[in-house]
N, C-alpha and C positions, 0 to 999 in steps of 0.2 A: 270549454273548460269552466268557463266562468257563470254559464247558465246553470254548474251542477249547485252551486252553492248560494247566488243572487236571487233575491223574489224581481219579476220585475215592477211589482204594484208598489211596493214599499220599503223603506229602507230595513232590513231585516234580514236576516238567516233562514236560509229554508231549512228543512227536515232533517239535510243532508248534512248542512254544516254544520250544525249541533252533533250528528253523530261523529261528526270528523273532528272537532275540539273535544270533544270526549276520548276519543280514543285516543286522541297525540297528548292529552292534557298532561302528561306527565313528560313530553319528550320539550327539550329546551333545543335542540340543536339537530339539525340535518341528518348527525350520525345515528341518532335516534332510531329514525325509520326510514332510513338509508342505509340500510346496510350492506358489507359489502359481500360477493357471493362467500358461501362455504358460510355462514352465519357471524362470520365475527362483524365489530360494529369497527368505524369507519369514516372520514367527513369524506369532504366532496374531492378531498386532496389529490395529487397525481392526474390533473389536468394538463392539458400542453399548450401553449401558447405558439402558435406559428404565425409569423408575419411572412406574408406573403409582397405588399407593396410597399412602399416609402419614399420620400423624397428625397432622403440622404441615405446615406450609406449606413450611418453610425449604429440604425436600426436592425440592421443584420437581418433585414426583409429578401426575398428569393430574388426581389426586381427591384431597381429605381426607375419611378417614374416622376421626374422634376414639378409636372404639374399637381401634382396630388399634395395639395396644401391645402392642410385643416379637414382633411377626409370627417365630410359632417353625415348628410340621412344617405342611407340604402335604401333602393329597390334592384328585384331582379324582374327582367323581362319574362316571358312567358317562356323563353326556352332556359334560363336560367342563369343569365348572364348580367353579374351586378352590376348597377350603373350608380357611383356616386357624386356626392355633390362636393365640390372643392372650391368651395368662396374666395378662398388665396389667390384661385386662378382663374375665378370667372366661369369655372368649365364645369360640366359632370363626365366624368371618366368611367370607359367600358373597358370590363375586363371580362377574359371566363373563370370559373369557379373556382382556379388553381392562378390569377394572379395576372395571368398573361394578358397580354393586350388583345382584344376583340375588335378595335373600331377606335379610330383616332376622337377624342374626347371631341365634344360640343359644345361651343362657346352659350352661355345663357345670357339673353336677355337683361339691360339695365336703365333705368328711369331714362337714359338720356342714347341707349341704341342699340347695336344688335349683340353686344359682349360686355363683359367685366359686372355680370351680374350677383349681387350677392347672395348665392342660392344656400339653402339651408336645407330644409325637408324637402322631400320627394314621394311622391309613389306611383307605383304598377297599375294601369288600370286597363283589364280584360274583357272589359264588357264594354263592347265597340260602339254601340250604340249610343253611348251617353260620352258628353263633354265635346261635343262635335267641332271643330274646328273651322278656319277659313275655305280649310280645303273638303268641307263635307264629311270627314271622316274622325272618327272621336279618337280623341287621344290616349296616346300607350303609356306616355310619363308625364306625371305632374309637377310643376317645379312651386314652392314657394323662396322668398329671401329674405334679408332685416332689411332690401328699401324697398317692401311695398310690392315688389312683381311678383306676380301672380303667373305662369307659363305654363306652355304645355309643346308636347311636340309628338308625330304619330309615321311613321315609315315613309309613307308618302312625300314629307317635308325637306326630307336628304339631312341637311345639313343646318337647316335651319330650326329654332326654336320659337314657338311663338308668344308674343305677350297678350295675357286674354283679360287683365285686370293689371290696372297701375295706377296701385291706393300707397305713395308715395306719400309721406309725411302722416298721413292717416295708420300707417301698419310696417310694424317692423317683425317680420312672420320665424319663429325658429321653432316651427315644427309644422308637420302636416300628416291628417290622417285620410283615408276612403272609407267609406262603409255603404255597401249593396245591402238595401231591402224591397220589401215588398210597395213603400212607399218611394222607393227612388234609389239611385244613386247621392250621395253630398262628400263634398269637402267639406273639411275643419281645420283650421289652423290657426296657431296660436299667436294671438299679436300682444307684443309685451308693449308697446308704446299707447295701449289702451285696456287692457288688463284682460283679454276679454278672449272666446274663442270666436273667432270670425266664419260663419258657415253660409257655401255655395252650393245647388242645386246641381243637377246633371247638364244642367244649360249654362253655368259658371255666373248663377244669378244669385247673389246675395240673400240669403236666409233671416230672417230677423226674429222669428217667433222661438229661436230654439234659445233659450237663456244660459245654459251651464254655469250657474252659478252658484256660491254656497256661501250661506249668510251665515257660517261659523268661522269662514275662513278667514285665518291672522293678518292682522296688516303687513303689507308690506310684501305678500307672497303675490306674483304673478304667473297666468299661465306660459309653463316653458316647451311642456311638450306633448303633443296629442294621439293616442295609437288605438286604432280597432280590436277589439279582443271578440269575435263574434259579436254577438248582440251590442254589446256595451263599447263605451268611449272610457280608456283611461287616460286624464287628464295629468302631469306631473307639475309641481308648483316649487318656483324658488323664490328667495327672497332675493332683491338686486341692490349691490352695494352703493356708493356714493360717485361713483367710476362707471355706475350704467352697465357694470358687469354682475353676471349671477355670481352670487355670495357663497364663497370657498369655505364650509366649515361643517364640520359633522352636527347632524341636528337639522339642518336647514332644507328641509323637505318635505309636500306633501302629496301626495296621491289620491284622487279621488276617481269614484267608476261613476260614469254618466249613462243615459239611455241614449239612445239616436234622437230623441225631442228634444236632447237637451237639460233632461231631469235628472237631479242627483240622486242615486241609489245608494253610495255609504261611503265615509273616510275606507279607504281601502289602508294606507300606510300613513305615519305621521311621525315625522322627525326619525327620534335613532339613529338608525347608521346609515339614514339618507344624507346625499350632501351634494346639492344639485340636481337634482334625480332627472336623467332625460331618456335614457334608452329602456325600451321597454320590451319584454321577452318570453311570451309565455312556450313553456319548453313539457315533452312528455315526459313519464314514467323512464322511459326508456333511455334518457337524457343521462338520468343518472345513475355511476354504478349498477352498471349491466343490466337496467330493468327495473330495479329493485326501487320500492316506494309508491309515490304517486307522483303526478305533475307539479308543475310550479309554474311560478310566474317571477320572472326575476327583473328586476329595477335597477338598471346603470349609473352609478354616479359620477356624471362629469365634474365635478368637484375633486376626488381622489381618486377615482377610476378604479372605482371598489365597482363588484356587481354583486346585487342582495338576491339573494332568495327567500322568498313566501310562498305560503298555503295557498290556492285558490282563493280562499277566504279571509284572504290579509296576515294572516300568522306569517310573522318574521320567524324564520328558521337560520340561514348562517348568510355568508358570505362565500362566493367560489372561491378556489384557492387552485394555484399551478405551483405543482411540487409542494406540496404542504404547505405554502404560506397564500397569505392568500392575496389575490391577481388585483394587482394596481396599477392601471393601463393611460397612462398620463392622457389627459383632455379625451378621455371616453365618450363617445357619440353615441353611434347606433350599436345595439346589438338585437341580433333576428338568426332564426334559422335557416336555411335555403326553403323555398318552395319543398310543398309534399310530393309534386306532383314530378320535379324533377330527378335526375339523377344524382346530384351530387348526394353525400353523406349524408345522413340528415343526424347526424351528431355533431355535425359543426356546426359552431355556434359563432358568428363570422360578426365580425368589431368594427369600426370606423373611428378611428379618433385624430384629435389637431393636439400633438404633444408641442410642447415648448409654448406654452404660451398663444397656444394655436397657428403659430408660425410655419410646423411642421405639418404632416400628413404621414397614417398610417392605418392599411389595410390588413385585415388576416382575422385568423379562427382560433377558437379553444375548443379541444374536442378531449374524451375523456379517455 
């Protein structure tokens, strides 16, 4: 998606994205060029919100699951079955694609032993070769946390998870991304206790030469959260208040698109109606109103648990909206599609968030 409109030599518009600001130049809002079938125009509205997991009841989720506290990064396993991370509880919790329990959750890793780990990001990683473990065999989930552990865990290990890096005091990590190329596998993850994105190799060896950094970027903003979009790395930046917590307020947001070196290719998004921006979601044509339009790229705000839509090209277009207003999903985490390759829907568009003050936990989809 993102290769149609990124050079990757320099910061600039290719061919494509000029013809694509020209043709929307006149459209302010999603309903624009979103329309909906039979030609009348239209927002993104009539969305549905389905919670499928929760820790309490009050959320009116299909299941209670007690330990699903602060439901923070998704991955799905190769067959398709989410596995989240729940810091509340130490655990990552498995379910299948409708909620139910797949596999009694898994205690992660913490500075001091084998549980009450504070895991945050995750991901899926299918290319067995790389990230090889104690046991010879590379790992299937990657775990980071805000103390510093670094984990991973692969079939083989049963029950166990294991710790492959423990930069305690050094790194408080709340995000993680993978990206495969032709130079490697690497980790990236976002340490806000040093401002910086921290990057490993396929061997779980520390990278140093890759900078991501941007010598415009405002004081006070740190990296929050980090996702693979094909080629590119988008970075999301909050500012953090005097409480050591990301800063609750519309405006308080940036997005920048990196290479895999670590080179910055362009402000992708700035301020607006970011406000905390952590989940990131690039979604097809087909996403929205039965086909109709082009893809997008949407940007979660765990600040108000608003999710934005843009261009490929960083053009802010709307906000999603469930039932015509639009969808405020208290302590908004992750949002992602399911795998292509699997069976589930692939209109769901599947959430993670810690409402209450992150106290809570809750699971589920928006589909259209």
């Amino acid at each position: 998606m993102l290769n149609k409109f990124l050079s990757r030599k320099k910061i600039t518009w290719s061919v494509m994205a000029v013809w694509a600001m020209v043709l929307l130049a006149s459209c302010d809002k999603i309903d624009d060029y979103f329309p909906r079938p039979g030609g009348s125009k239209g927002d993104l509205g009539n969305l549905k919100q389905i919670n499928l997991v929760a820790n309490k009841s009050i959320y009116k989720a299909k299941r209670v699951d007690p330990v699903l506290l602060n439901a923070w990064g998704l991955a799905f396993s190769i067959t398709g079955a989410p596995w989240i991370s729940a810091p509340g509880a130490g655990v990552t919790t498995i379910y299948d694609a409708d909620g139910n329990a797949a596999h009694p959750a898994l205690n992660i890793p913490s500075p001091s032993g084998p549980a009450g780990g504070l895991v945050t990001g995750q991901v899926a990683n299918h290319v067995t070769a790389s990230f090889l473990l104690s046991n010879g065999v590379g790992a299937s989930f990657i775990f980071v946390g805000l103390d510093g552990i670094l984990s991973a865990w692969n079939p083989a290990m049963k029950t166990n998870i294991e710790v492959v890096k423990n930069n305690v005091g050094q790194a408080a990590y709340t995000g993680l991304a993978l990206s495969h190329g032709p130079d490697g596998s690497y980790l990236f993850a976002a340490n806000v206790i040093k401002g910086t994105v921290d990057v490993f190799d396929w061997a779980f060896r520390p990278v140093t030469d890759r900078p991501f950094k941007d010598p415009n970027l405002p004081a006070g903003y740190l990296p929050f959260n980090i996702h693979a979009v094909e080629d590119y790395l988008l970075v999301t930046y909050s500012k953090v208040g005097p409480n050591g917590r990301p800063l609750k307020e519309v405006g308080n947001g940036i997005v920048n698109v990196f290479t895999r070196k670590g080179m910055l290719v362009k402000r992708f998004a700035s301020e607006g109606k970011l406000n905390a921006p952590w989940g990131v979601a690039p979604v097809p044509a087909s996403f929205f109103a039965a086909g109709k339009g082009q893809p997008a790229i949407l940007i979660g705000n765990f600040g108000d648990g608003k999710i934005n839509a843009y261009t490929p090209d960083g053009k802010f277009i709307s906000q999603l909206k469930v039932n015509n207003k639009v969808v405020a999903i208290d302590g908004l985490w992750e949002i992602t599609l399911p795998p292509a390759k699997s069976i589930i829907d692939q209109n769901r568009l599947y959430f993670t968030a810690g409402p209450s003050d992150e106290q809570d936990g809750l699971f589920g989809y928006l589909i259209k």
